[in-house]
C-alpha positions as CSV (number, residue, x, y, z in Angstrom):
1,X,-18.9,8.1,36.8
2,X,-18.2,9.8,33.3
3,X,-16.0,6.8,32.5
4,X,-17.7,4.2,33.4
5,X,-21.0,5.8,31.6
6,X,-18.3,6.0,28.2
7,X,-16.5,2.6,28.9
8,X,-20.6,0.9,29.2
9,X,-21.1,3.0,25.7
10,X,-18.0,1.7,24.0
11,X,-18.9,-1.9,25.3
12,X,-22.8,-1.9,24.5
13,X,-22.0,-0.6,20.9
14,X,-18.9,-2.5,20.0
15,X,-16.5,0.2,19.7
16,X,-14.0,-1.4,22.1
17,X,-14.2,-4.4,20.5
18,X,-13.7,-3.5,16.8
19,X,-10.1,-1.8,18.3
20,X,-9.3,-5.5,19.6
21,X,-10.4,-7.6,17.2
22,X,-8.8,-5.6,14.3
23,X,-5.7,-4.4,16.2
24,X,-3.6,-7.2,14.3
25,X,-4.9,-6.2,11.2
26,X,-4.4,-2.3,11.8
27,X,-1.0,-2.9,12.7
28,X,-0.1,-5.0,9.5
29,X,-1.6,-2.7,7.2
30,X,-0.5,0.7,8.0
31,X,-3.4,2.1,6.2
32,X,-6.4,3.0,7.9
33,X,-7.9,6.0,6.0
34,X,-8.0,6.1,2.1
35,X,-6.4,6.7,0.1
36,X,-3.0,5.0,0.0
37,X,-0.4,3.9,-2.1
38,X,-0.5,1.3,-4.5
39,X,1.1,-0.8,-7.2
40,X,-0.7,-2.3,-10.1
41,X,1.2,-4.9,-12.3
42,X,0.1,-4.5,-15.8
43,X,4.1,-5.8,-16.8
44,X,4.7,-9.3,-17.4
45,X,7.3,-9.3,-15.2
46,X,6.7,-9.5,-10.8
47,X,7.6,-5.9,-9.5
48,X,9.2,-6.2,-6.1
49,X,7.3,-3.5,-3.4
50,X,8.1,-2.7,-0.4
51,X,6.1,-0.7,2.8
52,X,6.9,0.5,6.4
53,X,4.2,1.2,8.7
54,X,4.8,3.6,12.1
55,X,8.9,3.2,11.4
56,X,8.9,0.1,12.1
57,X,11.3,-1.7,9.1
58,X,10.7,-2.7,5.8
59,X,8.2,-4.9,4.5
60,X,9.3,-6.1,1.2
61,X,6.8,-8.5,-0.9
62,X,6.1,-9.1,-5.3
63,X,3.4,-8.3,-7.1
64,X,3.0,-11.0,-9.8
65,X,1.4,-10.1,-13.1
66,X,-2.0,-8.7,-13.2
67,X,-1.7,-8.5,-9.8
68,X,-2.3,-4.9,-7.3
69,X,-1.1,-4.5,-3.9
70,X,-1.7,-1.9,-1.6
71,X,-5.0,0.7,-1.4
72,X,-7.6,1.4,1.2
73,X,-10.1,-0.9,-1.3
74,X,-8.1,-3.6,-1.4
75,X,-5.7,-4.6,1.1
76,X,-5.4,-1.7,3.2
77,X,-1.3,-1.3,2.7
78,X,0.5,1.6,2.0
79,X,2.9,0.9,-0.1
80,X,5.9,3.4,0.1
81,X,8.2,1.9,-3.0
82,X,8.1,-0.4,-6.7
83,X,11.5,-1.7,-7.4
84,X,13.3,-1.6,-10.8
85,X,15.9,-4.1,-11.3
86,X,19.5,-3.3,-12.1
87,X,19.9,-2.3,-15.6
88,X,16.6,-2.4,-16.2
89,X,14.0,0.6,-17.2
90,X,10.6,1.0,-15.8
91,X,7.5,2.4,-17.5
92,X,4.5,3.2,-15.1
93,X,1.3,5.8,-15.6
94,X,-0.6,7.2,-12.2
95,X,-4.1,7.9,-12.3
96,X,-5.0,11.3,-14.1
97,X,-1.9,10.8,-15.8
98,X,-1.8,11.0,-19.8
99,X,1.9,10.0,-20.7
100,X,3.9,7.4,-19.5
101,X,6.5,7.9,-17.2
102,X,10.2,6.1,-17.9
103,X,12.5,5.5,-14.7
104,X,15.8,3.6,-14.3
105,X,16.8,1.1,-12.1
106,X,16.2,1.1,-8.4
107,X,13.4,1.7,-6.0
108,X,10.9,4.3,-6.6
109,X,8.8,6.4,-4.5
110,X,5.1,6.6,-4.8
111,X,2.7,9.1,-3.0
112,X,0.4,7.6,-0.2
113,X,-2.4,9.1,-2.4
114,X,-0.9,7.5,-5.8
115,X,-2.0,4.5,-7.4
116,X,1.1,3.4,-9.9
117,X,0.1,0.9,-12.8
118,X,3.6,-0.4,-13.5
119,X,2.9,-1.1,-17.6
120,X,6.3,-2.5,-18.4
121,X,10.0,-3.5,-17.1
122,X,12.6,-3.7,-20.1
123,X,16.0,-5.0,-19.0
């Protein structure tokens, strides 16, 4: 009786069918709760990201110029990574951040609570 008095609840109030119609997106974003990481371009070069959600592989996509990805507020990713190219130097700030950071070449880790504004890529 208790179940089908919660499954009537769920139904009546859309609850069950936020979970179905959403699922697709939930699984593509990995990021469900704020707040997570993200990458914003502010270089005039495309920064190479890269994500996995639950294990599951790598996503790997660019962020052109002037561009973000990732964060609850905007497309609900968790980014994981920002790439610096071989022989190249990276320059980023984070929020609450006062200097600029300076990292060589290869993929860096971000928080899931950072927001990284790549500023420039030198190579």
């Amino acid at each position: 009786m208790f179940r089908r008095i919660a499954v009537f609840l769920m139904v009546t109030t859309g609850i069950a069918g936020v979970g179905l119609v959403n699922a697709e997106a939930a699984q593509a974003s990995g990021c469900t709760i704020p707040p997570c990481g993200a990458v914003n371009n502010l270089s005039d070069r495309s920064v190479q990201v890269r994500w996995s959600n639950n294990n599951n592989g790598w996503t790997y996509a660019w962020v052109d110029p002037g561009r973000t990805i990732g964060g609850y507020f905007n497309d609900k990713r968790d980014v994981d990574y920002w790439n610096v190219p071989s022989g190249c130097t990276g320059y980023w700030t984070g929020q609450g951040d006062d200097w600029q950071h300076k990292v060589g070449a290869g993929w860096q880790k971000l928080r899931s609570d950072q927001t990284v504004d790549v500023v420039a890529i030198t190579c």
